[in-house]
N, C-alpha and C positions, 0 to 999 in steps of 0.2 A: 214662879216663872223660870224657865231656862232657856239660856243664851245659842245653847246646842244640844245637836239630837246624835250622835254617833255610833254606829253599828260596824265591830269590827271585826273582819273575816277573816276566812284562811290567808288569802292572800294581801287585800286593801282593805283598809280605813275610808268607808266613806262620813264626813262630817259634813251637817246642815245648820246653815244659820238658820235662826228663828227668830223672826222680827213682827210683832205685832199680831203675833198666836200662829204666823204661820211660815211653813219651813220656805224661805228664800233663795238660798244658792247650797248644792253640794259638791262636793269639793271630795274627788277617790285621791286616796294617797296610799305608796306602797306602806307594807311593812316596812319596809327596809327606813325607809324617813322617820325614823319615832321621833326625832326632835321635832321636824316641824309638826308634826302634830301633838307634841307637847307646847310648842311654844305658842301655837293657837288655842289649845283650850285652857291656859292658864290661869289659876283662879278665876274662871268659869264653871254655872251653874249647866248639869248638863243631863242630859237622857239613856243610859248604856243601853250596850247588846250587844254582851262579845261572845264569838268562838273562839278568839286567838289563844295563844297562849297566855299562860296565867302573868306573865312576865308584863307584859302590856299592857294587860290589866290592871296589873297593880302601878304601875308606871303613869295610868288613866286616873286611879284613884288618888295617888300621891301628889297630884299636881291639880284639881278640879275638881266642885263640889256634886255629887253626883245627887240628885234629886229623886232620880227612879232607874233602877236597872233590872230589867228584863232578869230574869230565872226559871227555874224548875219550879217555884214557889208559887208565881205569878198565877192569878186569877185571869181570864179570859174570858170576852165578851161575847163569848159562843161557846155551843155544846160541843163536846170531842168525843167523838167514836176509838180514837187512836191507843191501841190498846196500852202500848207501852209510853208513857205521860212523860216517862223519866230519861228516856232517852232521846225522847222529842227534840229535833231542832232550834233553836230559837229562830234562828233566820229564817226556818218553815215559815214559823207562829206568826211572825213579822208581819209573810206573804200573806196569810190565810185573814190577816188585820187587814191593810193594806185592801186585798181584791176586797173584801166585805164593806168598809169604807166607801166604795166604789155605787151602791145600792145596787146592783147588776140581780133582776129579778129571775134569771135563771142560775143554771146549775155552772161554776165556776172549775176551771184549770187551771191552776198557775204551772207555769211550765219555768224554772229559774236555772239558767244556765251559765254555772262558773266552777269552782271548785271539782262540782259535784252536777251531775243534772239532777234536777228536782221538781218530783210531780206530786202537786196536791191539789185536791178535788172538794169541791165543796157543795154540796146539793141546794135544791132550791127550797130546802127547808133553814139555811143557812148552818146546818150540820157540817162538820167538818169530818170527813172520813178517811183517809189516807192518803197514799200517792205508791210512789217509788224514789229509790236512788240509783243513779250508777256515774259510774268514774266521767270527768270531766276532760275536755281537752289535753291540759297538762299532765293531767293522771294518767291519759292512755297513752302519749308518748315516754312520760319516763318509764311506763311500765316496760314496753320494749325493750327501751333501750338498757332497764338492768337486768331484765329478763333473757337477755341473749349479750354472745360475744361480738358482735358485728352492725347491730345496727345503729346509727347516729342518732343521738337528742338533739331534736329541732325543735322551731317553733308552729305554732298555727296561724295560717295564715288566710287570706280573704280569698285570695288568687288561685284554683285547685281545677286542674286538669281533670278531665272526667280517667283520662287511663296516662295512667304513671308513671313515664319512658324513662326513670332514677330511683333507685332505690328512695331518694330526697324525697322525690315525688307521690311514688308511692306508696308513702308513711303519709303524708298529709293527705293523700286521697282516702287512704283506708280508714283514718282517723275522722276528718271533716267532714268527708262522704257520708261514711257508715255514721255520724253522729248526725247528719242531718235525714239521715232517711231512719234513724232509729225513733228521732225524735215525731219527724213524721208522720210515723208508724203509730207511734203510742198515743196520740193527738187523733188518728184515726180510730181508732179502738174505742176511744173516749167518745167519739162524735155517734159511731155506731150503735153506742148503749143508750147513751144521752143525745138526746133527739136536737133538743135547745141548750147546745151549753156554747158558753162564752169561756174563751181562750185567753189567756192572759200571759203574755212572753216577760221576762225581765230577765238579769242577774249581767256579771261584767262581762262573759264572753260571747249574749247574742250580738255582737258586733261582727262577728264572722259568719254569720250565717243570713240566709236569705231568705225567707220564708214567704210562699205565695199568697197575695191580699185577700184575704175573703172579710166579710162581714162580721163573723161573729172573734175576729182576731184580733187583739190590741197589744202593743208596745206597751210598758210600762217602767224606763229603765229604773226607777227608783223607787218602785214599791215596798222591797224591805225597808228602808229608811222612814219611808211615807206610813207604813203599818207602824215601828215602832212611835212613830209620835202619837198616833190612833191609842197606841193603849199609852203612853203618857198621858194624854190628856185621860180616860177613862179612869187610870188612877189618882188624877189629882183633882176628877170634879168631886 
C-alpha cells in the first residue's frame, strides 16, 4: 500500500493522500517549496510521475520509499498507436489512465492546459491515438518577451479586454484570447470528425479560461494525478 501518489511537473508538485485505496485530498505545491514537500513525504510509501528535473527526483527518492514510478518502461492498460513510445509524455499517459477510468463509452479528448496545451484522443475502441502540443500560457509570454527588446513579462490573468488599449493589455489579449479561441478551435475539429466524443478539460492553468457548457464537456482538474494511481493500482494487482 501507499501513503502518496505524486506527480511532478514543469511547474508544481501535485501530492494525494491516499486513505483506504482511495486518493482523499491534493495538495499543488510550487517547485520552488521542495522542502515542504520533502517534509511531507518523509519516509513515506509512495506513487511517482515526474517530468521535473532530475534534481527532484532524486531529492523524491532520497527521502521516500517509492513503491511504483511511472516510466518509459511502463506497461499500459491500453493499446497505443503513438508512434514514438519513447518520447511519450508521462503526464499524457496519466491523462489517457485517468479519462479511461472514467468508462466514458465514446470517443475521448483530454484537452490538459499548463505548461504546455495538451491534446489526446482516444477512440471508442479505447485506442489511444495521438493529440498535439503547443506552448502554454507562460511559454507564450516569456517567448515575447525574450524574443523582442520592448515588450514586458507579465502574468495571465482571468480579467481580458476583448481590444487591448496597453501595450499590458494587449499581450494578455493576444495570449488568452488567441489561447482560448485556439483551443476552441481544435475542440471543434474534434467534434466535426467525431460525431460523439466526450471532452475532458484539466491541467493547472484551466482556471483562466472559460469555456461554454455543453453536454458532452467535463472539468476534471485532477485527472493526471487520478490516472497515475489507475496504473498504480494495475501494477500492484
Amino acid at each position: 500500500m501507499i501513503d502518496y501518489v505524486i506527480e511532478a511537473g514543469n511547474s508544481f508538485v501535485k501530492i494525494a493522500l491516499v486513505v483506504d485505496g482511495k486518493l482523499q485530498y491534493i495538495e499543488r505545491i510550487s517547485l520552488h517549496n521542495l522542502q515542504i514537500i520533502i517534509d511531507k513525504i518523509q519516509s513515506k510509501n509512495i506513487a511517482l510521475s515526474s517530468v521535473a528535473n532530475e534534481n527532484l527526483r532524486n531529492e523524491i527518492m532520497n527521502n521516500a520509499t517509492i513503491k511504483f514510478e511511472l516510466n518509459k518502461n511502463t506497461n499500459f492498460p491500453f493499446k497505443s498507436y503513438y508512434q514514438t513510445p519513447e518520447t511519450w509524455g508521462m503526464d499524457r499517459a496519466c491523462n489517457v489512465c485517468g479519462a479511461l477510468a472514467k468508462r466514458i463509452t465514446t470517443p475521448i479528448l483530454v484537452v490538459d492546459i499548463g505548461t504546455c496545451i495538451k491534446f489526446d484522443f482516444i477512440d471508442e475502441h479505447e485506442y489511444y491515438l495521438g493529440g498535439s502540443i503547443s506552448p502554454g500560457v507562460n511559454l507564450r509570454f516569456k517567448a515575447m518577451h525574450n524574443g523582442t527588446a520592448n515588450l514586458p513579462l507579465i502574468k495571465p490573468s482571468e480579467s481580458i479586454e476583448l481590444i487591448g488599449q496597453s501595450t499590458h493589455a494587449s499581450l494578455l489579449n493576444g495570449v488568452m484570447k488567441g489561447m482560448q479561441c485556439e483551443i476552441e478551435g481544435m475542440i471543434a475539429k474534434y467534434e466535426q470528425q467525431f460525431e460523439k466524443l466526450t471532452v475532458i478539460l484539466t491541467g493547472g492553468d484551466l482556471i483562466y479560461f472559460d469555456f461554454p457548457e455543453k453536454s458532452n464537456i467535463f472539468v476534471e482538474q485532477n485527472l493526471t494525478i487520478e490516472g497515475l494511481y489507475q496504473l498504480y493500482k494495475f501494477h500492484a494487482e
